[in-house]
C-alpha positions in Angstrom: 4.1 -3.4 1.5 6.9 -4.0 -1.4 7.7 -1.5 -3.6 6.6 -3.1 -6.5 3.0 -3.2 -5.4 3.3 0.5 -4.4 4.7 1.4 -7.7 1.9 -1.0 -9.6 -1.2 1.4 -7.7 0.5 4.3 -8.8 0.6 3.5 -12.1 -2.6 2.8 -12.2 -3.6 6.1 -10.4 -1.2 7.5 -13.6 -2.7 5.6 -16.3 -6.5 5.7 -15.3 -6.5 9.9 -15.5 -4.5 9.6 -18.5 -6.6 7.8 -20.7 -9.7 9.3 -19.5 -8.2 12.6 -20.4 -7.4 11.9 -23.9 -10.7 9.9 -24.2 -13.1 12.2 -23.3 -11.5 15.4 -25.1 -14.2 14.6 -28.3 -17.1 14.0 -26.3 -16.7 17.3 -25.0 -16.1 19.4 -27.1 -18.8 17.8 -29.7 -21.5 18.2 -26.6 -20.3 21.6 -25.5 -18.5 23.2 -28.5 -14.7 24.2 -28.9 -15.4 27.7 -27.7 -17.1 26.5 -24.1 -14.5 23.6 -23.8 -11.6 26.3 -24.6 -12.7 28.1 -21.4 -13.2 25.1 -18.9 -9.6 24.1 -19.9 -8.8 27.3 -19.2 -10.3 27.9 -15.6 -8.3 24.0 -15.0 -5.3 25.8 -16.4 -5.3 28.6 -14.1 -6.6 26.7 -10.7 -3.0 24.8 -12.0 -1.1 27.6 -11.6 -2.7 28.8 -8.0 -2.4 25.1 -7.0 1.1 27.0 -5.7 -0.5 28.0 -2.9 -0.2 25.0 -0.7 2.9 26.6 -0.4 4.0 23.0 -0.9 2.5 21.6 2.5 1.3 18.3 0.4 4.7 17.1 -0.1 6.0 18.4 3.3 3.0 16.3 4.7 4.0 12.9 3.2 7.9 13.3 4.3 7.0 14.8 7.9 4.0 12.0 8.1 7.2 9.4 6.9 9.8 10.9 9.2 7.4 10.0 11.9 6.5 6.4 10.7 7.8 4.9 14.6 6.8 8.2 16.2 3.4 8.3 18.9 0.4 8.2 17.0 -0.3 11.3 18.8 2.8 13.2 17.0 1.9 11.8 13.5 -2.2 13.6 14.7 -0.2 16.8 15.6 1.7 17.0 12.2 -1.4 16.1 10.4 -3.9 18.5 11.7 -1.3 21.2 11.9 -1.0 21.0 7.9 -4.5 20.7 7.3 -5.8 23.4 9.6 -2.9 25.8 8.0 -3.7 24.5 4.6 -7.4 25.1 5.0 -6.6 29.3 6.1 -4.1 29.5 3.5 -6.7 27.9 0.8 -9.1 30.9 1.7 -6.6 33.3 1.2 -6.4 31.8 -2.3 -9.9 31.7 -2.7 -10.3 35.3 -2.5 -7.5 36.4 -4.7 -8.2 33.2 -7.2 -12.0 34.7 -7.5 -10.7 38.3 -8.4 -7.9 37.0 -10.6 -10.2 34.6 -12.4 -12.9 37.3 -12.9 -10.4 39.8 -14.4 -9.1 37.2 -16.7 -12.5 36.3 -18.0 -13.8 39.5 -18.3 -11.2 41.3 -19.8 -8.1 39.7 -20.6 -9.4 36.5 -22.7 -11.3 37.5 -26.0 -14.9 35.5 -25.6 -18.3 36.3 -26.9 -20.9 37.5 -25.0 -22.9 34.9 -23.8 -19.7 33.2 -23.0 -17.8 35.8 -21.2 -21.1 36.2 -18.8 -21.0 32.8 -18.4 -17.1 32.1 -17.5 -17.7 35.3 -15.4 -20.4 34.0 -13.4 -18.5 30.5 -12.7 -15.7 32.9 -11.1 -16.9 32.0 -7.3 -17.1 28.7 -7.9 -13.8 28.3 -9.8 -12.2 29.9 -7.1 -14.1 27.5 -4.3 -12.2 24.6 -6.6 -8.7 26.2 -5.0 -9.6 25.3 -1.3 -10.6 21.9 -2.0 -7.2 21.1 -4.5 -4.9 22.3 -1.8 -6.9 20.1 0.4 -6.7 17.1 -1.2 -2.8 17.4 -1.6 -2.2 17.4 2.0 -4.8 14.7 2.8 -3.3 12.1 -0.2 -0.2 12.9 1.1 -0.7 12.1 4.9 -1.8 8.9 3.6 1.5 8.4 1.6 3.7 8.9 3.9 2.0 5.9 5.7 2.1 4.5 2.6 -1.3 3.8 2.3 -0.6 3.8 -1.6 -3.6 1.3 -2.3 -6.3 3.3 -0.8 -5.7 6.6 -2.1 -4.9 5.2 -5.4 -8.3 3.7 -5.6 -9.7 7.0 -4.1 -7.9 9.1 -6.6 -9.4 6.6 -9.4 -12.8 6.8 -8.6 -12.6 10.6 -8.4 -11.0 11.6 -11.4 -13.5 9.2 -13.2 -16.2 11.3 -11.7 -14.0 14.5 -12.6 -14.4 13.2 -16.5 -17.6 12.1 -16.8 -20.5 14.2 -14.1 -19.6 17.4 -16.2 -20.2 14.9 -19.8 -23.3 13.7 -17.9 -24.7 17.2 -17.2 -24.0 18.6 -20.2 -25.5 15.7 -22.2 -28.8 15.7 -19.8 -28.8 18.7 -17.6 -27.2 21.4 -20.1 -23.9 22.8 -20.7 -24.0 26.1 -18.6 -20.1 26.8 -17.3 -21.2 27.0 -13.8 -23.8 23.8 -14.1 -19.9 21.5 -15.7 -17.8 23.0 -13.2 -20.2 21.8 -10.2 -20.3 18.8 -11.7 -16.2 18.7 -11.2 -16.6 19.8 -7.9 -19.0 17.0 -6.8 -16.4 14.8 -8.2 -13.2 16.4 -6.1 -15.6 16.6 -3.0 -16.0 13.1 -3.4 -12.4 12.9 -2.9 -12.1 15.5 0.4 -14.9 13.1 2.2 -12.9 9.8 1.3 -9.7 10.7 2.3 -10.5 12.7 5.1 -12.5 9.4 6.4 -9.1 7.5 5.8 -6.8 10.4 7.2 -9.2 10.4 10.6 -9.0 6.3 10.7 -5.4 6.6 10.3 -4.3 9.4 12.5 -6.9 11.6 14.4 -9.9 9.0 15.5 -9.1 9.6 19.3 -7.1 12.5 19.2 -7.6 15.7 19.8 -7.2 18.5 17.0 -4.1 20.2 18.3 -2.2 22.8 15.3 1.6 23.2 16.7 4.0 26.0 15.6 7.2 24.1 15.9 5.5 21.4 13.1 4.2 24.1 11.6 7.7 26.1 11.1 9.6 22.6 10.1 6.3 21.8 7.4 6.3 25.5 6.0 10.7 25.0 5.6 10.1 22.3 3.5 7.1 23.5 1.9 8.9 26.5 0.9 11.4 24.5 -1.1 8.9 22.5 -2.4 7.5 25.7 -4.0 10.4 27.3 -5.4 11.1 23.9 -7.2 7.4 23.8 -8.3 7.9 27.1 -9.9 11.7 26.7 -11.1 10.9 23.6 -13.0 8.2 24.1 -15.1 10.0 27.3 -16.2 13.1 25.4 -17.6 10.5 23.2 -18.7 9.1 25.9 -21.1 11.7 28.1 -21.8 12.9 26.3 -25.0 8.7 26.7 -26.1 8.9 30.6 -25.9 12.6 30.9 -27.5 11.6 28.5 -30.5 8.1 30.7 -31.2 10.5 34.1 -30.7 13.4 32.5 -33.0 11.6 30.2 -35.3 7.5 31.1 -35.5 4.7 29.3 -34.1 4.5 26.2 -36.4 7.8 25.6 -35.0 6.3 25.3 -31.6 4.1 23.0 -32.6 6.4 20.7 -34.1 8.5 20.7 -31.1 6.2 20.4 -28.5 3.9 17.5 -30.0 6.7 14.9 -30.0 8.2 16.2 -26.6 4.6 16.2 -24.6 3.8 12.2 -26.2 7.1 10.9 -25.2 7.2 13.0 -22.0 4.4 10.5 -20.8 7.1 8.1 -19.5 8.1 10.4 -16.8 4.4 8.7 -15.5 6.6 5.7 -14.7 9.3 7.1 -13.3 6.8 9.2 -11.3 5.0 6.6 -9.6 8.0 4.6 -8.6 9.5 7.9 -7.0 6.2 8.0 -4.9 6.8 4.5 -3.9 10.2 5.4 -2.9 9.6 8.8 -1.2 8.0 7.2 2.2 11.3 5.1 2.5 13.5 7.6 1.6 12.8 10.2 4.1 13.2 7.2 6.8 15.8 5.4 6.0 19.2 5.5 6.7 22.3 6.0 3.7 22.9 2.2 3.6 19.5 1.3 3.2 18.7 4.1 0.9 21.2 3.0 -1.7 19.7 -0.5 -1.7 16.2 0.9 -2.5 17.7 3.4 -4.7 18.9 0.2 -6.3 15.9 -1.3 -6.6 14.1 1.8 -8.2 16.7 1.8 -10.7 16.2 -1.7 -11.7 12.6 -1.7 -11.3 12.5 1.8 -14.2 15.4 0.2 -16.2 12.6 -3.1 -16.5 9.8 -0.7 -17.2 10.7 2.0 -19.4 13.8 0.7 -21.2 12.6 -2.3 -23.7 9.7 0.3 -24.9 11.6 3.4 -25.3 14.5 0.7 -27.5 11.5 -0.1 -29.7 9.9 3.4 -29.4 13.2 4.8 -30.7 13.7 2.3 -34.4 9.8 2.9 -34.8 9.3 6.3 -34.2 9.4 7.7 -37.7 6.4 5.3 -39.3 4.3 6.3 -35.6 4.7 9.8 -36.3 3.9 10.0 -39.4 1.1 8.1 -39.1 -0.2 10.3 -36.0 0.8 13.7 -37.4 0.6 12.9 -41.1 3.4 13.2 -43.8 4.6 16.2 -43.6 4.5 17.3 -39.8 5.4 13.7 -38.7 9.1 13.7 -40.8 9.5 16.8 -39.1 8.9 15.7 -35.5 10.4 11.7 -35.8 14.1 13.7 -35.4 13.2 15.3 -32.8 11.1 12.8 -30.8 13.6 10.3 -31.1 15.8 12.6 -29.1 13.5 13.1 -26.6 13.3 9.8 -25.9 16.6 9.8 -25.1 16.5 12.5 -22.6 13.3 11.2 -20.8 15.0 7.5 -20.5 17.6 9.0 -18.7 15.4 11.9 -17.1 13.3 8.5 -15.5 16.5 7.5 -13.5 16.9 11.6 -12.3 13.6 10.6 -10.1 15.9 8.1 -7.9 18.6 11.2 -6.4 16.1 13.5 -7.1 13.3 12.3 -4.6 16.2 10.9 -1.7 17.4 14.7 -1.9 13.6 15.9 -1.5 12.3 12.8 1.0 15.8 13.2 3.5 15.2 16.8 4.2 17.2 18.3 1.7 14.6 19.7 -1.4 16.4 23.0 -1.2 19.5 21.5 -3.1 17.0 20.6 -5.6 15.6 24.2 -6.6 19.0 25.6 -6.2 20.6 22.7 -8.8 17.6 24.1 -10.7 18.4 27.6 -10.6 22.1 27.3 -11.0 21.2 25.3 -14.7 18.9 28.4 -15.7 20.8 31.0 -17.3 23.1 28.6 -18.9 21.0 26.5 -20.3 18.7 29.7 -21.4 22.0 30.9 -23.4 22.9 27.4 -24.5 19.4 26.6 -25.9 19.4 30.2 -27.8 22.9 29.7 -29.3 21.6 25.8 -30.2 18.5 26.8 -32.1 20.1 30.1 -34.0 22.6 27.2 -34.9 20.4 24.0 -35.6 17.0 24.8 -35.4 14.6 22.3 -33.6 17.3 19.8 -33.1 19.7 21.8 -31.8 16.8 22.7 -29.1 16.4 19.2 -28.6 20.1 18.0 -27.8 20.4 21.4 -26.0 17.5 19.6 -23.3 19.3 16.0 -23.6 22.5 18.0 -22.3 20.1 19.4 -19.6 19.5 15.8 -18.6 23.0 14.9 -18.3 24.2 18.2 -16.6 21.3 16.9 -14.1 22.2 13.4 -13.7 25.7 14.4 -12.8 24.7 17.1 -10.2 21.6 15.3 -8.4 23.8 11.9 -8.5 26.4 14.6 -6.9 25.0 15.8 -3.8 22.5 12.7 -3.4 23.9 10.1 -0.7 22.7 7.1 -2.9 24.9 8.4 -6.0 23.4 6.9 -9.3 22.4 3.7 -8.9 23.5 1.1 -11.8 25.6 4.1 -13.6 28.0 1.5 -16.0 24.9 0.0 -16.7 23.5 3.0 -17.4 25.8 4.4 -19.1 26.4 1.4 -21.8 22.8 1.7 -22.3 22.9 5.3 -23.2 25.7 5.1 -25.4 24.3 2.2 -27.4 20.8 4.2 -27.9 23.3 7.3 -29.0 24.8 5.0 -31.7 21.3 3.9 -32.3 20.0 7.1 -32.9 23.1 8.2 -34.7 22.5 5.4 -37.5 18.7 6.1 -37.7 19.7 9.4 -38.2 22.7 9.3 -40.6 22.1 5.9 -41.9 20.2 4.4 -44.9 16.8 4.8 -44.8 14.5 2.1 -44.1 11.5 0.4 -45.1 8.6 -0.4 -42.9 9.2 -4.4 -42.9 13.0 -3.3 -42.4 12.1 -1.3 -39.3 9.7 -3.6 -38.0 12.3 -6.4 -38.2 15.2 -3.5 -36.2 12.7 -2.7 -33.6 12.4 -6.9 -33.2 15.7 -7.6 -32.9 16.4 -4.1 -30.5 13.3 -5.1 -28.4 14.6 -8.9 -28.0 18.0 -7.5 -26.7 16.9 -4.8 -24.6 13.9 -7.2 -23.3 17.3 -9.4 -22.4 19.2 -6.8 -20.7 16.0 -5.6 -18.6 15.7 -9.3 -17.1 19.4 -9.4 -16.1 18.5 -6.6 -13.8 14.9 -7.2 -12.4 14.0 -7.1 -9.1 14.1 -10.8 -7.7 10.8 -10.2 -6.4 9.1 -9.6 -9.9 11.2 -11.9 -11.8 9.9 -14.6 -9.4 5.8 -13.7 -10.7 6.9 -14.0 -14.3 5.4 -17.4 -15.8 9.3 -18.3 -17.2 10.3 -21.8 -18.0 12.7 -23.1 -14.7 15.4 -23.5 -17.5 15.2 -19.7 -18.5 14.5 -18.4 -14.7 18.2 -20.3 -13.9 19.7 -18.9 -17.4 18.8 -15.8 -16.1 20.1 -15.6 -12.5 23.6 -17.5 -13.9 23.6 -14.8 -16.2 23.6 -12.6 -13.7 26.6 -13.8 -11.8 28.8 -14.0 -15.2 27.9 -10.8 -17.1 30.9 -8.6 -17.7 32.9 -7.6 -14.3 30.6 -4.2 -13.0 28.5 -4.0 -16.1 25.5 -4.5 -13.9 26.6 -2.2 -11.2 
């Protein structure tokens, strides 16, 4: 199976969620108030956070599961079951504490009336029976990836999250909108999810093998796993730093302003994501040679993808953000989502070194990358706001990206794949951005005629580098398909390298 087709399932796994996320937000909360929805985001929010304790066995299941692509069936069976079976014990564990964390928080952290706290208090057992089954589900989704089954549990993860959205809109509408009644309703839809995959999982590993849980797979799994979690928890907290140092420094409307534009364009690490998971089966099988080629290939593949749009994205973000946030907020987030959309562009080409250091065995160079950045980049980010304000927070992340570019490129055997290319095309978005910043400003027909011309060339520069494989399904004229390859050959001596 190609890479492309791998990648294309897991964008739709991406986009279907997505949409149905943002879809359905007014439906709910117009059939079961602001107040009840408040909480059920709430109990999602907090199974999120517990979601930690698969101790990362998901991930550690989809490289070990890789590792052993030309291994005996009965090895891959004895890696599997040994995750799942310790996944399963450590998920009860969870259970328990997630039960008497969740019924603390409800009933007497979180400030609720009455009726509600009784009710959010009374879902408690079955939030906590929601942990088990999450955990679950990572380790069986990623046995399947690691035989890169990426088709199957795409559609699997489809059709489940579809039922996730809608059951609980369907009870409410006809059944009633009781906490525990909605949040039975989700876990129908996830338990739909456990039976598929674990149907697939025992097709694909365990049909006529016996359940056998090993220490030595166990000791390798929890190794990675442990990794995996650190990184999990390192991440999001760089992540969120700059959130709580902007509300300490510069009030809560500041937040807002900040983290509107930065979550919207942040939706392009979706791309970047599901080529990664494409990559990751590969990458933890194959050897340095053959890694850089793919590593290659994923970097042509997200410069096709995400580059043309972010171009245009980045002449036409002032008239979208205005028009989404209104006048005033919107002039105040255009700055500062343009930047972002500098840093996620290059953050969607961090995913290449980034998942060959986690898929080869090496996720602990990740988290401690990670960690090393922290302080810094904590001091760096307070000196930038007391300085700038918002954008100084904003160019403070960008240098984040860079700093991790140059360090996961660093200790990554594939390098940075396509780095002069890369590199050309950052520094023209910088001048971009520093004309739309400092230059004249524009009127709509003005902009709209910029983003044209920026999308035609960057449109131009995407083709020169996409994978011969999809460049041979696009409907092109002959003439243009041989422009294109010839163009190739003659473009400027290692621009394309």
């Amino acid at each position: 199976m190609s890479i492309g087709k791998n990648t294309a399932y897991n964008l739709v796994g991406f986009i279907i969620p997505t949409v149905l996320g943002l879809a359905t937000v007014p439906a709910y909360i117009h059939l079961i108030g602001a107040a009840r929805y408040g909480v059920l985001s709430l109990v999602w929010l907090i199974l999120g956070y517990f979601g930690l304790f698969d101790l990362g066995l998901g991930r550690a299941t989809t490289q070990r599961i890789a590792e052993l692509r030309d291994a005996p069936r009965a090895e891959r069976a004895k890696a599997f079951h040994t995750a799942l079976i310790t996944n399963l014990a450590i998920g009860v564990v969870g259970c328990l504490i997630l039960w008497a964390a969740a019924y603390v928080i409800f009933s007497r952290v979180v400030a609720l009336a009455p009726d509600l706290r009784a009710e959010a208090v009374s879902a408690t057992p079955l939030v906590a029976l929601a942990l088990p089954i999450a955990t679950t589900l990572g380790v069986l989704s990623g046995a399947l990836m690691g035989r890169e089954k990426f088709l199957l549990t795409n559609r699997i993860s489809a059709t489940s999250t579809t039922l996730f959205q809608i059951l609980p809109l369907l009870v409410a509408w006809r059944v009633g909108v009781d906490l525990r009644m909605l949040v039975t309703a989700s876990l129908l839809a996830r338990g739909f999810a456990v039976v598929s995959l674990w149907r697939a999982c025992r097709r694909e590993f365990a049909l006529d093998e016996p359940v056998a849980w090993d220490r030595a797979q166990l000791l390798r799994l929890l190794r990675y796993g442990s990794w995996m979690t650190l990184s999990s928890m390192t991440i999001p907290f760089l992540a969120f730093t700059d959130r709580f140092l902007i509300g300490s420094i510069l009030g809560p409307v500041a937040v807002t302003i900040y983290n509107v534009p930065s979550e919207a364009v942040k939706r392009v690490t979706g791309v970047a994501g599901s080529v990664a998971s494409a990559l990751f089966p590969r990458f933890a099988t194959e050897g340095r040679e053959e890694a850089v080629k793919l590593a290659t290939y994923g970097a042509d593949l997200l410069y096709t993808l995400v580059t043309p749009a972010m171009a245009v994205g980045l002449v036409l973000m002032d008239p979208l953000m205005r028009l989404w946030l209104g006048q005033d907020i919107g002039a105040q987030a255009a700055p500062l989502a343009r930047i972002f959309m500098l840093a996620y562009w290059l953050n969607t080409f961090l995913q290449i070194p980034f998942t060959r250091l986690q898929a080869g065995g090496r996720p602990d160079l990740v988290t401690k990358i990670m960690a090393a950045e922290l302080l810094p980049y904590i001091a760096g980010l307070y000196w930038s706001l007391k300085s700038f304000g918002l954008a100084g927070g904003a160019w403070a992340f960008f240098i984040r990206m860079v700093v991790d570019g140059v360090l996961l490129s660093w200790f990554a055997d594939t390098g940075f794949p396509r780095l002069r290319l890369m590199v050309c095309t950052l520094a023209a978005l910088l001048g971009l951005e520093a004309w739309l910043t400092l230059g004249p400003v524009l009127a709509l027909p003005s902009q709209i005629a910029l983003a044209a011309v920026v999308g035609l060339i960057s449109t131009l520069a995407a083709l020169l580098v996409m994978p011969e494989d999809l460049l041979n399904r696009l409907p092109l004229p002959q003439a243009l398909r041989r422009m294109l390859r010839s163009a190739r050959f003659s473009a400027p001596i290692g621009i394309l390298s």
